[in-house]
C-alpha positions, -999 to 999 in steps of 0.1 A, spaced: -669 844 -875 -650 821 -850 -615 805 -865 -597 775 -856 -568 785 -837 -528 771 -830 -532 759 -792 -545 789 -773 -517 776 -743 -478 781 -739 -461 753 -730 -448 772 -701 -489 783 -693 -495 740 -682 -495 723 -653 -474 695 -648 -484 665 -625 -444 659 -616 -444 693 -605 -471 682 -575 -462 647 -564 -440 634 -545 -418 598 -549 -450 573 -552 -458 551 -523 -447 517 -527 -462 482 -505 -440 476 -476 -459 451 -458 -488 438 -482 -470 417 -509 -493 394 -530 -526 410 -546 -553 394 -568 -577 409 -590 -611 390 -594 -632 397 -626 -649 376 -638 -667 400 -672 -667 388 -706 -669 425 -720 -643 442 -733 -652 483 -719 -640 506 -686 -648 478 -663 -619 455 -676 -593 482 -687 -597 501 -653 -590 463 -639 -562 461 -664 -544 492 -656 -548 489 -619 -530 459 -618 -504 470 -637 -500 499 -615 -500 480 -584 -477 459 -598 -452 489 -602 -457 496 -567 -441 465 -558 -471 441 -554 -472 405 -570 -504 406 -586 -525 380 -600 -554 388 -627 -581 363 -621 -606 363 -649 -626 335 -672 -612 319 -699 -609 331 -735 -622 366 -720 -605 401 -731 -595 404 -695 -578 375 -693 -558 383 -731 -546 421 -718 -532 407 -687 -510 385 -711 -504 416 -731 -493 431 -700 -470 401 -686 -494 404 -657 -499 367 -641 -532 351 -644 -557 326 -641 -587 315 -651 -620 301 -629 -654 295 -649 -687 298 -630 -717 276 -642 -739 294 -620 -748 333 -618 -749 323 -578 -737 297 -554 -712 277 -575 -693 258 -549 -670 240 -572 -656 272 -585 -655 290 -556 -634 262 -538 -611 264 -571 -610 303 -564 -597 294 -528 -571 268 -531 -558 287 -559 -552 317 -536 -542 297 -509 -514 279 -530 -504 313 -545 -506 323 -507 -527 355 -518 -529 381 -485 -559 402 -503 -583 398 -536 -599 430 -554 -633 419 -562 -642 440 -592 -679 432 -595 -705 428 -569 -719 398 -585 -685 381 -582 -683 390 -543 -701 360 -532 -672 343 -547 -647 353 -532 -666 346 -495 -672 311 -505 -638 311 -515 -628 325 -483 -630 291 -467 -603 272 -482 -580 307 -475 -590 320 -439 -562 350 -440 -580 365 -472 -586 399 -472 -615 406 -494 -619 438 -508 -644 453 -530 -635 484 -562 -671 494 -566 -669 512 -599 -707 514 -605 -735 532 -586 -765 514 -571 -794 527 -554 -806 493 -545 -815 482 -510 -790 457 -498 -798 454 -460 -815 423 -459 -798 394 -441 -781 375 -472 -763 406 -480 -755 416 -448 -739 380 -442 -718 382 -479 -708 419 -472 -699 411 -434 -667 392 -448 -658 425 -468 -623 443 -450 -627 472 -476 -652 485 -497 -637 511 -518 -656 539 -538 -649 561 -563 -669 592 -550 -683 605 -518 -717 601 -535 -713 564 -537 -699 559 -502 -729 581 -487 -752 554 -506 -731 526 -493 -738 537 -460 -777 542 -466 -782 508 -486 -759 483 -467 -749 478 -433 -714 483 -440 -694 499 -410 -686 536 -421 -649 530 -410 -646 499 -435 -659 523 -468 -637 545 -479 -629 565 -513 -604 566 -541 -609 582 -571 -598 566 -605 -580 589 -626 -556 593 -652 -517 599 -663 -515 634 -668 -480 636 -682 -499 613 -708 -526 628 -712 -506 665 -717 -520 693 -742 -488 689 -761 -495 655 -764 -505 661 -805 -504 696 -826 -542 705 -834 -532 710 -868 -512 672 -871 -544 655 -847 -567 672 -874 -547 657 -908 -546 625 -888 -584 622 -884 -591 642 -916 -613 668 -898 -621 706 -906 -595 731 -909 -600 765 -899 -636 759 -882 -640 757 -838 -648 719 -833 -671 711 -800 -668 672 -796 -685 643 -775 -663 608 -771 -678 578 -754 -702 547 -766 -732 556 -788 -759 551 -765 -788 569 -760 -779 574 -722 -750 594 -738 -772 624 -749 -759 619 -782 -794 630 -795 -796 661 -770 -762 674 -784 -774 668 -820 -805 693 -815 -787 718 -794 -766 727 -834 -794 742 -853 -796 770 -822 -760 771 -817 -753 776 -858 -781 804 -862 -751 826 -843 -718 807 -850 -725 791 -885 -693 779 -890 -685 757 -858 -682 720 -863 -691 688 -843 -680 658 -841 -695 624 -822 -668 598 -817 -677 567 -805 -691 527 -814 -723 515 -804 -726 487 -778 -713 451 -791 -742 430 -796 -765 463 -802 -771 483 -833 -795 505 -852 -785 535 -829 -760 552 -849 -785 551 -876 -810 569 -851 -784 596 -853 -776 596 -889 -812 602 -896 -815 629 -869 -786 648 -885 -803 646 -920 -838 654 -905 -822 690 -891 -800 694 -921 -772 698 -906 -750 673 -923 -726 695 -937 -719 704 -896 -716 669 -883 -686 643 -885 -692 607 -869 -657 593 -858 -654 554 -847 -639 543 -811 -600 546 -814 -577 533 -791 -556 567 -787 -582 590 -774 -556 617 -769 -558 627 -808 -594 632 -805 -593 656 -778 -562 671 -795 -584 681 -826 -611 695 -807 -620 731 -789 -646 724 -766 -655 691 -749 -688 680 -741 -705 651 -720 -746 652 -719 -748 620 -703 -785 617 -683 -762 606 -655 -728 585 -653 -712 572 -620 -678 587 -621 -666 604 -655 -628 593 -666 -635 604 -699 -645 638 -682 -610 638 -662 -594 631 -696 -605 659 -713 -598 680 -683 -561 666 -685 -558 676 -721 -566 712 -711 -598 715 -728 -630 737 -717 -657 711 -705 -692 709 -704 -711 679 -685 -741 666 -667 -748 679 -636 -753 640 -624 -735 615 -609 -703 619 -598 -696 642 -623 -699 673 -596 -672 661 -575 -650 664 -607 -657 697 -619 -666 731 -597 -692 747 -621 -681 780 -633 -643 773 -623 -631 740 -638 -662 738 -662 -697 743 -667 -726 716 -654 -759 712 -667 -791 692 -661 -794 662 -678 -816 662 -709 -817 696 -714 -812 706 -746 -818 748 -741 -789 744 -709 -763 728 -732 -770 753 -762 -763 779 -731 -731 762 -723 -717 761 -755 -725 793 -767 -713 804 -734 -678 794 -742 -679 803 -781 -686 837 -771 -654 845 -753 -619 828 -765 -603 842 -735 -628 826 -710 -624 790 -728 -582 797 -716 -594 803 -686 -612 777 -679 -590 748 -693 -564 763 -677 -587 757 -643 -597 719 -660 -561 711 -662 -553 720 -629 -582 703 -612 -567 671 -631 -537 674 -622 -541 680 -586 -571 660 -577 -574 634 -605 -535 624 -618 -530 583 -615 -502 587 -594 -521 603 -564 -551 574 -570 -532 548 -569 -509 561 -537 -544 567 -522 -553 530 -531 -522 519 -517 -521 535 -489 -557 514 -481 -545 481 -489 -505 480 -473 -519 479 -437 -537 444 -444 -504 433 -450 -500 437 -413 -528 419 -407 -521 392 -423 
């Protein structure tokens, strides 16, 4: 029989991200920054727009949050004391009076560079280009796409681009094969996280557990991210019945919300769980805006998602010293090194995450191991403070430029 455990780590056994970086770069020549997003969600998109202002703005950049009006963009940047303001397109395309609003605003604010956070606000910002020549326009691609973009309009739109900044070598290579983007103007920087926040001390498993009134005593293996079935909710769901005929008394648990405006998924899942009769094994856990308890409560982390672009809930996990398990997909395998930092599987396959999981249940000593390796890799590759100095050290020579 498996048993929960008190953390399997010393304190003295973790890495610390102060222990590897350096004072963190500050602007020296580029001085006044705008962000462009113009989403009415509220998800990664707009808190990854969110927290990268904010940490520009530590580096010593004005910034300036431009987002529509009444959006949950616009209401964090207030949270934040971040300065804003608003534009509202009519049109998907082509809206001229906004786009001139977009420019004298930066001209008056006498903006040296905007962050275009969407491709479908780019056009924008060229159009807006015209009532601020000296703009630097630079895009945060944060989504992949496959798509063929060599045809003449988006050659034109992309031709006003200074920077066009990835998240992993995977989406740069497709840059280069899709659009006609100079190699020299493409570069990457990966998102990441705090890793002094995100520490394995951060909560006691035992306190994280009371908090979210989970099992005592049991191994917990846990998913976190939207209830979608893109998420491999289901797959994770019918890898249990295998994975209890040896280990009967781990747990699972599926954190998450389904997508606003959506519904009838969760329910999908409820009836899945019933179906398999595994109810008595499953605990369903709501979206909560302190992630770090979650992975606090857990043993094993696991993300069966058919493919995602980049992974920061992955580097999370990682951060909290946890043994990982993810799609081999994406950018997720420029995050983990299979059988070092964590283990990779296909996507959809149920029989290869069964493998994974039992994998790790079957040794305690190999799940150290490996979060020991999952931390590490955070820390070095992945804390926020190396990102963003990489993301600085792109932007500060426009200030030259300028």
């Amino acid at each position: 029989m498996l048993h929960a455990h008190k953390p399997l780590w010393r304190p003295e056994s973790v890495i610390h991200s102060r222990d590897l970086h350096a004072l963190p770069l500050q602007f020296t020549s580029l001085q006044k920054i705008a962000f462009l997003c113009l989403s009415e969600a509220e998800g990664g998109l707009e808190l990854t727009t969110i927290r990268l202002a904010e940490e520009l703005q530590c580096r010593g950049a004005s910034i300036l949050v431009v987002a529509l009006q009444d959006s949950s963009l616009l209401q964090s940047a207030s949270e934040k004391h971040i300065p804003s303001a608003t534009i509202n397109p009519k049109m998907k395309y082509g809206d001229f009076v906004s786009a001139r609003r977009l420019g004298i605003l930066l001209h008056r604010q006498k903006i040296e560079a905007i962050v275009v956070m969407r491709s479908s606000d780019i056009h924008l910002a060229v159009i807006a280009k015209m009532w601020c020549p000296r703009l630097h326009i630079v895009f945060y691609q944060q989504m992949q796409s496959g798509i063929n973009k060599r045809d003449v309009l988006h050659t034109w739109i992309y031709s006003h681009l200074r920077l066009w900044i990835t998240l992993t070598d995977s989406m740069r290579t497709s840059v280069l094969q899709n659009t006609r983007m100079h190699a020299r103007h493409v570069q990457v920087a990966h998102l990441g996280r705090d890793t002094d926040t995100f520490h394995p001390h951060a909560f006691l498993q035992e306190d994280a557990r009371n908090a979210l009134r989970l099992f005592h005593n049991k191994i917990i293996v846990g998913m976190l991210g939207r209830l979608d079935p893109q998420k491999g909710q289901k797959e994770f769901i019918r890898s249990i019945p295998q994975i209890r005929l040896h280990y009967p008394d781990v747990r699972f648990l599926i954190a998450g919300d389904e997508t606003r405006g959506s519904s009838g998924y969760k329910q999908e899942l409820l009836s899945l769980v019933h179906s398999l009769g595994i109810e008595d094994a499953v605990k369903f856990l709501p979206s909560m805006k302190d992630v770090r308890m979650f992975f606090a409560a857990i043993d094993i982390f696991v993300m069966p998602s058919y493919s995602e672009t980049y992974g920061l809930v992955l580097i999370e996990a990682m951060a909290m010293q946890k043994p990982v398990i993810a799609t081999n997909a994406g950018g997720v395998p420029e995050i983990i090194r299979s059988h070092q930092d964590g283990l990779l599987i296909s996507s959809k396959s149920i029989p290869e995450l069964t493998a994974a999981i039992l994998y790790y249940l079957r040794d305690q000593q190999r799940r150290r191991v490996f979060a020991q390796n999952a931390r590490r890799r955070a820390v070095e590759m992945f804390d926020s403070k190396h990102c963003v100095d990489r993301i600085v050290a792109l932007l500060d020579p426009l200030g030259d430029e300028y």
